[in-house]
VEXDO-766794 format. One record per residue (C-alpha): x, y, z. Coordinates in steps of 0.02 Angstrom, whole numbers, padded with zeros to 5 digits, always signed. Example, Ala and Ser with C-alpha at 12.3 -4.5 7.8 and 13.67 -1.06 7.14 Angstrom:
BEGIN
+00615-00225+00390
+00684-00053+00357
This chain:
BEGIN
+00000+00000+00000
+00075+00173-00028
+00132+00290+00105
-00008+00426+00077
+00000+00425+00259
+00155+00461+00369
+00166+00308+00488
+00223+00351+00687
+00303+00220+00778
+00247+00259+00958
+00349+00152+01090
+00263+00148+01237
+00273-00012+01369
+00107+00067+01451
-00045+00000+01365
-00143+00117+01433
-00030+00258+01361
-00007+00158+01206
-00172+00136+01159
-00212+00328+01205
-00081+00367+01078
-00121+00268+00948
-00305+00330+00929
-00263+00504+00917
-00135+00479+00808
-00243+00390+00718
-00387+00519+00728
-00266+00639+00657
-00244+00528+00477
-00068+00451+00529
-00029+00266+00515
+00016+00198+00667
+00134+00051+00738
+00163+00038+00911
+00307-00066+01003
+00284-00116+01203
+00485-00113+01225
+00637-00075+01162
+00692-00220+01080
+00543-00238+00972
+00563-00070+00930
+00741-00056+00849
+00662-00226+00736
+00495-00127+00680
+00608+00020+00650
+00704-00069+00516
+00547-00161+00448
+00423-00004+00456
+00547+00135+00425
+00401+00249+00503
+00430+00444+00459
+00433+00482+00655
+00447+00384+00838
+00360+00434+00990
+00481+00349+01112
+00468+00327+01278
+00627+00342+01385
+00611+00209+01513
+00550+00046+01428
+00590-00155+01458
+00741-00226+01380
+00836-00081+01270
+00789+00081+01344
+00724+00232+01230
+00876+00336+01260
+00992+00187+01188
+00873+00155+01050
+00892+00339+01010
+01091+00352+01007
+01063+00190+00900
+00977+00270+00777
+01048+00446+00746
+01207+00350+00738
+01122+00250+00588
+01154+00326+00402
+00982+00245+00369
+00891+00295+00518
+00969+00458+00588
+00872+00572+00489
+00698+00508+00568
+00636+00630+00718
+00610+00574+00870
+00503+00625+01016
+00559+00579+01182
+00438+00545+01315
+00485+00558+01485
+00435+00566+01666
+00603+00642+01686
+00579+00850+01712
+00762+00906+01776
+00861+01007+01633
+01005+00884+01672
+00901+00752+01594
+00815+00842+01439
+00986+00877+01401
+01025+00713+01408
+00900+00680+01287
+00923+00797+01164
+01130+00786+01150
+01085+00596+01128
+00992+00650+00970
+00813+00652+01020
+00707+00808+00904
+00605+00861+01037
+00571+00799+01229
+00394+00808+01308
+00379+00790+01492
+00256+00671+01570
+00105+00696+01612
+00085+00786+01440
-00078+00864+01346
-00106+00748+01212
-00151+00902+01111
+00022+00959+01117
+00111+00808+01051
+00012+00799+00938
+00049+00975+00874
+00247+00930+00910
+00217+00793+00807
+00137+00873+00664
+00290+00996+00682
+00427+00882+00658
+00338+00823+00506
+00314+00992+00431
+00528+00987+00428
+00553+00807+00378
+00414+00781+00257
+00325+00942+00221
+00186+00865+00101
+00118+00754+00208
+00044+00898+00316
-00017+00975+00174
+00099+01112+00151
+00143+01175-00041
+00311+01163-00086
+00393+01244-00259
+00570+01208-00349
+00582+01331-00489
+00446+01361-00563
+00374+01193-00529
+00219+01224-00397
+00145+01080-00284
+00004+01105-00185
+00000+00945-00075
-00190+00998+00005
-00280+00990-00149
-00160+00889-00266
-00120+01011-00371
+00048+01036-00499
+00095+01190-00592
+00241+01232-00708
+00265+01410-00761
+00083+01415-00694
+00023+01279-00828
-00088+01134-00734
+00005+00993-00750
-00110+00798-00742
+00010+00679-00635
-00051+00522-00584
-00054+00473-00403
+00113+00379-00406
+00184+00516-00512
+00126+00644-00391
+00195+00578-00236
+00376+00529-00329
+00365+00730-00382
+00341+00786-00194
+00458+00665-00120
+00595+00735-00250
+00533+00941-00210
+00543+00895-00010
+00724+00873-00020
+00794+00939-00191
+00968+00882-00234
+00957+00741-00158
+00987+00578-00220
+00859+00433-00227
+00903+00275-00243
+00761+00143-00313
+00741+00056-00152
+00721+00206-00065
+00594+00291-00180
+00506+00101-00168
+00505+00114+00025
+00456+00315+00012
+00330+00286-00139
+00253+00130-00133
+00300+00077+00041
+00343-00087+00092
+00189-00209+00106
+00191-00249-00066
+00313-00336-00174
+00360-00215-00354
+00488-00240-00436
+00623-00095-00452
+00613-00054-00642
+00434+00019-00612
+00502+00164-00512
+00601+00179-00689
+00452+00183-00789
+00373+00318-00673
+00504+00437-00678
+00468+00400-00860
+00288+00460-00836
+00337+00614-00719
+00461+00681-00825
+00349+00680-00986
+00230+00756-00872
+00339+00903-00820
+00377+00956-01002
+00237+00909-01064
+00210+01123-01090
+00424+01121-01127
+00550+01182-01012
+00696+01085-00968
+00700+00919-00886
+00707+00954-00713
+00757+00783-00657
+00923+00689-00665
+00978+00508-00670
+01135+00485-00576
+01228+00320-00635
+01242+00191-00492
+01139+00284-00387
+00971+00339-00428
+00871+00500-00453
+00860+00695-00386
+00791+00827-00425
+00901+00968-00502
């Protein structure tokens, strides 16, 4: 299924807290996964690879600040934010938390409201289309609320796929893509396709970018995959 969602990872050992979690996040249009302790958690990060972890600090087996240094320490990983939960309130320790790599750090007991406005936030920096925003490279425009694409303010018609390649390329431009990861991004990772279809979408975007002229804004690097600009 693709990732039209953003999937949070909440790791929480209290069900009660858990389950609390997971509705709202829910209620608020994310996918969720949730892990009951630590160990479970650094496995469903590397099967998942969820956009952003609610993680509490003091959990069975690994605790949440280990899984954390894990992570930002992680080439693959270390660019997914993390909120730390804690019951710890002393500066000594949410400086603990955030030199270990943790995004933000919410005290418990916390307004659910809150977090889930933190969360939103650390979205908005990571993956800015999945909240809706409008991003623009150029004089390409996309308009993630309504699903919109303009070039030189000419409509362009992308197709779902094509549409969420273009704003995964305009979130980050210059970076390079490689198939797996646009697979992961794109299509996400609960269905088996092979990698030469993210070939013949690229095929489909770019056509659909100059379809009015103008340059090709996207490039193939050899070896390594796609970017934008």
């Amino acid at each position: 299924m693709a990732k039209d969602h953003p999937t949070v990872l909440v790791v929480e050992d209290e069900p009660a807290q858990r389950e609390v979690l997971s509705y709202n996040l829910q209620a608020e249009g994310f996918d969720v996964e949730a892990a009951a302790d630590g160990d479970t958690a650094l496995m469903m990060v590397q099967e998942v690879m969820p956009d952003i972890i609610v993680l509490d600090w003091m959990l069975p087996g690994t605790s949440g600040i280990e899984i954390c240094r894990r992570l930002k320490t992680r080439s693959e990983t270390k660019n997914i934010p993390v909120i730390m939960l804690s019951a710890r309130s002393e500066e000594v320790d949410r400086v603990r938390g955030l030199e270990t790599g943790a995004d933000d750090y919410v005290v418990k007991p916390y307004s659910v409201m809150e977090l889930m406005a933190r969360v939103r936030n650390q979205l908005r920096r990571v993956r800015p289309s999945s909240v809706g925003q409008t991003l623009s490279y150029e004089d390409i425009v996309l308009d993630a609320e309504t699903h919109r694409v303009t070039r030189a303010d000419a409509a362009l018609r992308l197709g779902p796929t094509e549409f969420r390649l273009l704003a995964t390329f305009m979130e980050k431009p210059g970076r390079v893509w490689s198939r797996e990861q646009l697979l992961d991004r794109v299509w996400g990772r609960d269905i088996y396709v092979d990698s030469r279809t993210v070939d013949v979408h690229i095929g489909r975007l770019r056509k659909a970018l100059c379809v009015h002229g103008g340059d090709d804004p996207l490039r193939t690097v050899r070896g390594a995959g796609y970017a934008l600009g």
